[in-house]
C-alpha positions in Angstrom: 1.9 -11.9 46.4 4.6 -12.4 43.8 6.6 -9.8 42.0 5.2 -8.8 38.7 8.6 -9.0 36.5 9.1 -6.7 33.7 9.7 -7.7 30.0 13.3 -8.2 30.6 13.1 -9.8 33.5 11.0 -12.7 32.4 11.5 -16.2 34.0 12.2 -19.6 33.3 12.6 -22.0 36.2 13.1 -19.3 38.7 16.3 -18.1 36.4 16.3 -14.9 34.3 15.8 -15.1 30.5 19.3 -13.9 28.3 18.4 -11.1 25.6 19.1 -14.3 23.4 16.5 -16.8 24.9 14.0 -14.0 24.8 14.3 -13.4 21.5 14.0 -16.9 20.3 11.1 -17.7 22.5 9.0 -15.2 20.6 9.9 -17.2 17.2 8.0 -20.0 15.5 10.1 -22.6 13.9 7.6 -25.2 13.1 8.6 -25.1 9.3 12.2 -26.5 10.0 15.3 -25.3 9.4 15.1 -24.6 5.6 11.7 -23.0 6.1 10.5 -19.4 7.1 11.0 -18.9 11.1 8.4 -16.1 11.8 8.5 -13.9 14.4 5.4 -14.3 17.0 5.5 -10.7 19.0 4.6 -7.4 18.0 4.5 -7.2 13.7 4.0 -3.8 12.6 1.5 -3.2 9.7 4.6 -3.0 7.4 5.2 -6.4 8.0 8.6 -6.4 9.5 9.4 -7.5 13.2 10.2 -5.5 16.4 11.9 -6.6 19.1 12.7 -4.5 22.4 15.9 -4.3 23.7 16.4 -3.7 27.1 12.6 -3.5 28.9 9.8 -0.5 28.3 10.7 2.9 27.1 14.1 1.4 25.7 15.4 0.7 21.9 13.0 -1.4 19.4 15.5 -3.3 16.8 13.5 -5.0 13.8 13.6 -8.7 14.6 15.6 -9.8 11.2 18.2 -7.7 12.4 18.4 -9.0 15.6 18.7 -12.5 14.2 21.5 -11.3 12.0 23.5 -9.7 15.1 23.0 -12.8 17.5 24.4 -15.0 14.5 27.0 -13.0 12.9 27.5 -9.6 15.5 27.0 -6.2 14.5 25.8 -5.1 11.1 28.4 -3.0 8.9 27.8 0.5 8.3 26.2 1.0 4.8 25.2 -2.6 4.5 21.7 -3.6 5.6 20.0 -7.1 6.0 18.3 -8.5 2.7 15.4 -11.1 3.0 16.5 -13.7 0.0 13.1 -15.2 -2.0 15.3 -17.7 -3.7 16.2 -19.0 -0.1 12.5 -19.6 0.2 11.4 -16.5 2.4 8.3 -15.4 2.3 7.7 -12.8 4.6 9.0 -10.1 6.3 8.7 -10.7 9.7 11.0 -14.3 8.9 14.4 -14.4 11.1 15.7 -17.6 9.6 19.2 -16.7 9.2 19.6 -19.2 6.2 16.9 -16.7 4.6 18.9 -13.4 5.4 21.8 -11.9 3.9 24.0 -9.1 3.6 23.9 -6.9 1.3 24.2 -2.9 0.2 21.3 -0.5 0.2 21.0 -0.1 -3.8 21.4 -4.1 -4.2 18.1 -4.3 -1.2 16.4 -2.3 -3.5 17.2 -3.6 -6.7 16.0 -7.3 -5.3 12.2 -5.7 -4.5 9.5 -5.3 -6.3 9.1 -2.0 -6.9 9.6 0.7 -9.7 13.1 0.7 -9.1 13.9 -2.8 -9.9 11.6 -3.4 -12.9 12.1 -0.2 -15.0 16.1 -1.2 -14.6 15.5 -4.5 -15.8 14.1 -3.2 -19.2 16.5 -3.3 -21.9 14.2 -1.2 -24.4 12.1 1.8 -24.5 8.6 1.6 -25.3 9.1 1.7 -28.6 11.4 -1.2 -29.1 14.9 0.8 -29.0 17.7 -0.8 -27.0 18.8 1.3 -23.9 22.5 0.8 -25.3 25.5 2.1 -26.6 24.7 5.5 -28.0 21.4 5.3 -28.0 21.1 5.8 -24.4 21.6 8.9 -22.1 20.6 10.0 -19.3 18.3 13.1 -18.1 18.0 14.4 -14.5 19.1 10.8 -13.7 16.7 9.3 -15.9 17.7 7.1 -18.9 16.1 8.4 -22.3 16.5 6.7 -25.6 18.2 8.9 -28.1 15.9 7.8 -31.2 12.7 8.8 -29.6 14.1 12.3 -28.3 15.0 13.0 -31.9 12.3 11.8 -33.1 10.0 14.2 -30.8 12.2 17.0 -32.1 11.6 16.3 -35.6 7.8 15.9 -34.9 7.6 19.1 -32.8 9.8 20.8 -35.4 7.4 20.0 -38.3 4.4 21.7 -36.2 6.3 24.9 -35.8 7.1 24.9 -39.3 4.1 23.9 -40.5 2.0 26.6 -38.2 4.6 29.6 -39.6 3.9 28.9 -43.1 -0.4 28.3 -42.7 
C-alpha cells in the first residue's frame, strides 16, 4: 500500500511540490494575464483566500498575500496588500499580482466601498454648505459644517425664548 502524503508533501512525478508550485497549482489562470487569477482552494465566506503554510495545524496566510510575498518578498510593516478595481479585479480571492498593490491601511480603506470612503468624498453637508475653509470643523473626529451648527443654535435659542415669555 502506498504512503498517504500530507498537504505539504504532495507529489508530482515522484518529486515533492515547493511551497511555490503548491501554491500556484491551486490557482486558475484561464482569464490570462491581464485578467483575475482566482484562487481554487479553501475561500472563506468573506471572500478572501487562505492558503496553509507548512501542512495541518500550521499558519493560514490569505492567498493575495502569498502572491505578493512570492513576487516581491515580505510585506512592510504598516503597509497591507490592496486589490486595484481599475486593474480590472473583481474579487477577492484574485492573486494576479498585476491586480495587487501596496499600499497603507487608511488608503485600503479609503479605496472600498464603505462609509468611510463615501462620506469623505462629499464636499457639502446636507444642506448644500461646502465642508471648507471656515466652515468646517471637526467634532469627536467628525466634520460638522459651521452654518448648520449655528443655525441649530439660533433655532434652539428661539424655542427657549419663545417658551420663557408664553
Amino acid at each position: 500500500m502506498a504512503k498517504k502524503l500530507s498537504p505539504t508533501r504532495q507529489a508530482v512525478e515522484g518529486e515533492l511540490m515547493t511551497l511555490e508550485e503548491r501554491f500556484w497549482s491551486k490557482v486558475d489562470k484561464s482569464s490570462g494575464p491581464d485578467g483575475c487569477w482566482l484562487w481554487t482552494a479553501y475561500v472563506m465566506p468573506n471572500g478572501y483566500g487562505l492558503f496553509s503554510i507548512g501542512g495541518r495545524g500550521r499558519s493560514m496566510k490569505l492567498a493575495h498575500r502569498v502572491a505578493y510575498e512570492l513576487n516581491h518578498g515580505p510585506i512592510p510593516v504598516g503597509l497591507t496588500i490592496d486589490h486595484v478595481k481599475a486593474r480590472g479585479c473583481q474579487y477577492r480571492h484574485c492573486v494576479n499580482d498585476a491586480h495587487l498593490e501596496l499600499v497603507t491601511r487608511v488608503e485600503n480603506v479609503m479605496r472600498g466601498e464603505g462609509f468611510g470612503p463615501m462620506n469623505a468624498a462629499k464636499t457639502k453637508c446636507p444642506k448644500g454648505h461646502p465642508y471648507s475653509g471656515d466652515n468646517l470643523f471637526f467634532d469627536d473626529g467628525y466634520r460638522k459644517c459651521r452654518a448648520c451648527v449655528r443655525a441649530r443654535c439660533r433655532a434652539y435659542s428661539k424655542r427657549l425664548y419663545a417658551k420663557e415669555t408664553v
